[in-house]
N, C-alpha and C positions, 0 to 999 in steps of 0.2 A: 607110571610115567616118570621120566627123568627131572629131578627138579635142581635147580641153577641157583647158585648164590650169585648177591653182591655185593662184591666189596664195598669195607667203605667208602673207598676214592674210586671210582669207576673209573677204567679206560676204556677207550680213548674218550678225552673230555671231550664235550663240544663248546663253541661260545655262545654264551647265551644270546638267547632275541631282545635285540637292541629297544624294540617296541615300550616297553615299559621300565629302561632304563633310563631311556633319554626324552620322554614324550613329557608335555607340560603337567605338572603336578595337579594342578585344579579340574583342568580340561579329564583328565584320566578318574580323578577321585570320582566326578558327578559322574562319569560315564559308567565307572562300576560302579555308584553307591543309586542310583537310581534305581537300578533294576531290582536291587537289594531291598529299596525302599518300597516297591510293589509287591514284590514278594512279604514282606513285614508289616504289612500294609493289610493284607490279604488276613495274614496270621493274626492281628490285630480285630481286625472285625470278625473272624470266624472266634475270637474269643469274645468278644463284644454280644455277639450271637448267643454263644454257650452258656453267657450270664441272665440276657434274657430271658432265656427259656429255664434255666433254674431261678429268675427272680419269679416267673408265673407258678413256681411249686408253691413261694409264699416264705417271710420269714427266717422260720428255721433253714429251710435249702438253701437261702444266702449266706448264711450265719456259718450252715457245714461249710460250702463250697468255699469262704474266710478261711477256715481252717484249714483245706488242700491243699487250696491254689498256689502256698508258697512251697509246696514237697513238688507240685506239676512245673513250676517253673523254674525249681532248680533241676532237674531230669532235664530241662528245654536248655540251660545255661551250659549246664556241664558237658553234655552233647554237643551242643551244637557251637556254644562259644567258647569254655575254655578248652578241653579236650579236642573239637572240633577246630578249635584257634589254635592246636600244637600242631595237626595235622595238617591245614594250611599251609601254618608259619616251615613247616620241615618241608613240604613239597617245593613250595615257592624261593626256597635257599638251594634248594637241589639243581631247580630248573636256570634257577639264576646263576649261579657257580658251573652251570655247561655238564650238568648230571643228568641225563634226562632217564637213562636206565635204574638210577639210585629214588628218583622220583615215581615211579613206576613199583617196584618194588615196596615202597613207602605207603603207597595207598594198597597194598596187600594188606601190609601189618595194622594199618589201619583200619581193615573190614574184621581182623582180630577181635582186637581191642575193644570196639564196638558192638561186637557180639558178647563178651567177655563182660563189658561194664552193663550192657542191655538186660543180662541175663540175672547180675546180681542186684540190679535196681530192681527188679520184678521181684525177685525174692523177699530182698530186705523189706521192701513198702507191704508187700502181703501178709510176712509175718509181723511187722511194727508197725503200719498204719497207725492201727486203730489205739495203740499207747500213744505213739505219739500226739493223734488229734484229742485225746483227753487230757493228756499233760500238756495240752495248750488251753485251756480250758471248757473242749466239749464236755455236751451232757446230756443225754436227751435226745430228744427228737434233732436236733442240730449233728452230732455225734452220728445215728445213725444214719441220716442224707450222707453225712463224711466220709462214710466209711462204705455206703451203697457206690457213690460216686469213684472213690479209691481203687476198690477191687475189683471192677472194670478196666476204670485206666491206667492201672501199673500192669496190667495182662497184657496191655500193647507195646513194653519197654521195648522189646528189640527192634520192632519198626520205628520208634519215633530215632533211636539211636545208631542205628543204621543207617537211616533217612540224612540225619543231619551226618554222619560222617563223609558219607559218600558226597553231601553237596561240598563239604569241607574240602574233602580232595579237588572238586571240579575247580572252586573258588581259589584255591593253591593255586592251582593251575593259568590261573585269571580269569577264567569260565561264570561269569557272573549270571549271567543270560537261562542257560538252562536249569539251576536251582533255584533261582529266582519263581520261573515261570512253574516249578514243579512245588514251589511252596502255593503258590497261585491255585493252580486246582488240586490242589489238597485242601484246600483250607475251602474254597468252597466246596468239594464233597462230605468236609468234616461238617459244614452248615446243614447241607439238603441229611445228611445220615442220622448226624445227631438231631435234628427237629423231628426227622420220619420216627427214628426211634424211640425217644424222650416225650414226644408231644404223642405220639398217634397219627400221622397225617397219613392219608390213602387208607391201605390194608392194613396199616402196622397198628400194633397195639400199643398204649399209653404205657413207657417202662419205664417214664419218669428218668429219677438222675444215671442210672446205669446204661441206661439207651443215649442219656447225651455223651456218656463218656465213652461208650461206644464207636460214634462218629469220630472220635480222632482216634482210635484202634485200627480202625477200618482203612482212614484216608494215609495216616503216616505211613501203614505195612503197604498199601500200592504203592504209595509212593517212594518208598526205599527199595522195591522189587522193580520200578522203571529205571533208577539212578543204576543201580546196580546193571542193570541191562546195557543200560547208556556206557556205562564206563568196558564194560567189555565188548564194544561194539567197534572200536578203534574210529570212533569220531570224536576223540579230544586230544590232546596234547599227554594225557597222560591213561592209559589203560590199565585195565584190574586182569592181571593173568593168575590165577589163584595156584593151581597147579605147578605152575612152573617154576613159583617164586619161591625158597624154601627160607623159615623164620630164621631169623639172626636179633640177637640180642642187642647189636648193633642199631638196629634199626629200629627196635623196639625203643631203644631209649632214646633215640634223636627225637621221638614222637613224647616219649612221657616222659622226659627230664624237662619240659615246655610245661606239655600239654597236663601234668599230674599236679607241678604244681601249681600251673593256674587254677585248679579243681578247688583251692583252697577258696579262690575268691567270691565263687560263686557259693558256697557253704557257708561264706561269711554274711554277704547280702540277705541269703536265708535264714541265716539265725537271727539275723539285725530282723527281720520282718517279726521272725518267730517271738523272737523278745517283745516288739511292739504288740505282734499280735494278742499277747499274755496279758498286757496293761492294758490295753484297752478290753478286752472278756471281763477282767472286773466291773465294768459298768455296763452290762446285761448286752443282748441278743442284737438289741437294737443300735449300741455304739460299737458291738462287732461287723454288726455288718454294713453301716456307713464308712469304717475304716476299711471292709475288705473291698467295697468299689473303689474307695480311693487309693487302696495297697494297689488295684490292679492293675490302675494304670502307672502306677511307678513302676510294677513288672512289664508292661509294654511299653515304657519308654527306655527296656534292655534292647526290646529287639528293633526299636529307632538307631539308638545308638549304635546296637551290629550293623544297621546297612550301611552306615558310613563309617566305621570303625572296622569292619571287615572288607571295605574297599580297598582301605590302607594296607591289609595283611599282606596280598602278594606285591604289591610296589614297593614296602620296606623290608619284605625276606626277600626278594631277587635285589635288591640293591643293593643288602647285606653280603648276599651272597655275592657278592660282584665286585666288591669292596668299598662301595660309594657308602660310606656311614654320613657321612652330611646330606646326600639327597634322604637318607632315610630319614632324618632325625626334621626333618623339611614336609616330609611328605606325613611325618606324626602330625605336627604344629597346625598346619591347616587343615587336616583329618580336625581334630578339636575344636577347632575356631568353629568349623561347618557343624559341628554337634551340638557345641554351643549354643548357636545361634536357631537351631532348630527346635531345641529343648528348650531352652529363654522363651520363645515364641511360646510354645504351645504351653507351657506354666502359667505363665503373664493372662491366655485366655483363662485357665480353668481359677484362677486365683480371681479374674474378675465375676466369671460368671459362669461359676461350679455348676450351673444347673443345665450346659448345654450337655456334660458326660454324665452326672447322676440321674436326670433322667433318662437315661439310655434305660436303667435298670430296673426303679421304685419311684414310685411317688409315693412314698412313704414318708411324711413331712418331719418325723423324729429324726429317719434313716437320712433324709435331703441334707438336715441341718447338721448331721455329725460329717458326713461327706463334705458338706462345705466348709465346716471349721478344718476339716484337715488341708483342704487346698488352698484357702487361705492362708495357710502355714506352709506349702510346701513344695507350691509353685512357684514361689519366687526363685528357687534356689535350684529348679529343675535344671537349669543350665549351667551350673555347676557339676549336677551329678552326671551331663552329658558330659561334658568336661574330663570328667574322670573315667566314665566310659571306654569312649573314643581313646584314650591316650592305653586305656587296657590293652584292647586289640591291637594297635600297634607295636606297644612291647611285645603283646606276642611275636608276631613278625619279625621281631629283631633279635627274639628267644635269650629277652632281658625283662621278664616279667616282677622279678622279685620286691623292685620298689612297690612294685603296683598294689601287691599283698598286701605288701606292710599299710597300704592306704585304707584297704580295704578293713585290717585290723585298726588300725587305729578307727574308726569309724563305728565299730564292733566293741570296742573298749570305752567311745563316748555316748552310744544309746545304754550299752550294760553298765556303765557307774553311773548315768544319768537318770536310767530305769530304774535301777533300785535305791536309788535318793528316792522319785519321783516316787515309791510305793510307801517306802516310808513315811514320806511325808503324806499318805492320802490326798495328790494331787487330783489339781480337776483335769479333766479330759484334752483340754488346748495344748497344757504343759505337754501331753504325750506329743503330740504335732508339733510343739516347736521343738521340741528333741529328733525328731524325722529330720525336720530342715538342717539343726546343726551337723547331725551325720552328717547328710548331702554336700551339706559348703566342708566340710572337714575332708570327705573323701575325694572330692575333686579338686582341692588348691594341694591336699599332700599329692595327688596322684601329679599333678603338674610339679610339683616340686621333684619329683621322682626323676620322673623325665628329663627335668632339665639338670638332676648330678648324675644320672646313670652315664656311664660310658660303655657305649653299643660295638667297641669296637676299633679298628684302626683303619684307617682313611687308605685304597688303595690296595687293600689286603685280600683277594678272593677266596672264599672258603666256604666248605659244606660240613654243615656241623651236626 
């Protein structure tokens, strides 16, 4: 079959849909960050789920599952927020700038990429896993749950990263509604899969942590096999023509000159956990895995901050794209406020009363009380780290991410000189959680400081970059 380039500047242009150039800022953020919010919402208790059922293995299976959780949720970041957040942020300047054939295109190179990074996350976790969860300090029975759990669920990288590209394109697009609802029942089939599998329910046999990691094998690969259908189905604003489209390097890089290095931020937050993770494993099984309920809701207060931070994506790339750099830098600011004030909330409860989310997990009164010394330390400041969130994903959008980085590192240069003071000195336990909190307030007043010297741009100027 014949296949068709396109240039970088498509003709004939068209003007873009005034819709979310000109419609009120707030009114459009809650209208796309809601649905977002259900969708993450969903994803949130289907991991809430997954804990439970590995806290009834006992112990050690929390202690591995500490160990994972931060390799699982940066595959979930990388995918779906930074790399995912370049292929937004490139569609939504295309469509905004009167591209809509260069946007099309876009989400081809994008099902690349995505196959491409799917393929090597599977590889790499399968060969390193299991170094890696020792040079954090597994050992033991905790180690092998890690590594049972691991080599399951890096066997499904292509559907998880697939999944979230293709929602990435829809979201570009402004298409909020159908990834949303396709995070929704995935995330409950990964519950009903992984309990049938993991637990034993019905016919199935008891296969423990490999059966739970199963269930999001299972639910992510339909669910990137629906997206994928949906988008060449010509009911959205933008379609996946595979054949027709042939790669340009052009294109490739309007996606990873964004999208590659936001890669870095997410690798950053992972090491910052990976560091904590290490200081706390010197004080046994039991203060690992009171930190690793408490890490995990710091990893799901990412995919908070993406519903409302990924709202922002296509109203600040089409506005870029349009030349409106003041609405975009407007449509950051209260993207933040809203994240803010959503993460403040939900700190402010676990900080007063850690025991309505640790027992979600154990009633293990050693494991309760190390989970509440950390939230006591690190809730207060969760609105901060929404803060710096929210202002991520809109740089993306503006494909001015770099201050953002630097926030990120800096934050990564105050747990790691603080880490290893704090080892030196044979700190107790608390010191490690008030170093959490310091990242947190460090990463979201620089990531706002970012934002307010980066220049996004020129007022007026329409372009597709």
């Amino acid at each position: 079959m014949r296949t068709t380039a396109v240039p970088s500047s498509p003709l004939p242009r068209q003007a873009p849909s005034p819709s979310l150039l000109t419609a009120p800022i707030l009114p459009a953020l809650l209208r796309f960050a809601l649905p977002n919010m259900l969708g993450m919402l969903a994803t949130a208790l289907a991991t809430v789920a997954e804990t439970a059922y590995v806290g009834s293995f006992g112990v050690p299976a929390l202690a591995g599952m500490a160990l994972v959780f931060p390799m699982v949720m940066l595959q979930m970041m990388l995918s779906g927020g930074a790399m995912g957040g370049g292929v937004a942020a490139a569609i939504s300047r295309a469509l905004g700038s009167g591209a809509p054939e260069r946007a099309n295109a876009l989400a081809v190179h994008a099902l690349w990429i995505g196959l491409a990074a799917g393929a090597m996350n599977c590889l790499l976790m399968l060969v390193w896993g299991p170094a890696i969860y020792a040079g954090l300090g597994g050992h033991g029975e905790a180690l092998a749950q890690a590594i049972a759990y691991s080599n399951v669920a890096f066997c499904g990288s292509l559907g998880v990263w697939l999944m979230n590209t293709f929602a990435s394109v829809l979201r570009g697009a402004g298409n909020m509604m159908v990834p949303s609802a396709t995070f929704l029942l995935v995330s409950l089939a990964q519950v009903v899969i992984g309990g049938a599998l993991g637990l034993g329910w019905g016919p199935f046999p008891p296969l423990g942590m490999p059966g739970v990691a199963a269930g999001q094998v299972i639910a992510f690969s339909a669910g990137a096999a629906f997206l994928f259908w949906y988008l060449r189905s010509g009911r959205c604003k933008v379609s996946l023509s595979v054949r027709a489209t042939a790669l340009q390097q052009g294109l490739l890089t309007d996606i990873l000159k964004v999208g590659a290095l936001a890669c870095i931020s997410p690798l950053q937050t992972v090491l910052t956990v990976l560091i904590l993770t290490r200081l706390v494993a010197q004080f046994g099984a039991t203060a690992l895995a009171g930190y690793g309920i408490g890490a995990r809701l710091e990893f799901l207060l990412v995919p908070i901050s993406f519903a409302i931070g990924v709202a922002s994506v296509p109203l600040v790339g089409m506005a870029i794209g349009a030349g409106m750099v003041a609405r975009a830098k407007r449509v950051a600011w209260i993207a933040s406020l809203l994240a803010t004030a959503t993460l403040g909330l939900l700190g402010g409860i676990v900080a007063i009363a850690p025991g309505l989310w640790v027992g979600l997990f154990t009633l293990d009164p050693a494991v309760q009380a190390s989970a509440g010394l950390y939230f006591r330390w690190a809730g207060p400041v969760y609105g901060l780290f929404g803060l710096g969130l929210s202002l991520y994903f809109s740089a993306l959008g503006a494909g001015k991410v770099g201050g953002l980085v630097l926030a990120g590192t800096l934050r990564l240069l105050v747990v790691a000189v603080g880490g290893w003071m704090l080892a030196r000195a044979s700190a107790e336990p608390w010191t490690v959680f008030a170093l959490v909190a310091l990242g947190m307030a460090v990463f979201g007043l620089a990531a706002a400081l970012a934002v307010r010297v980066t220049r996004w741009g020129d007022e007026g100027l329409s372009t597709t970059r």
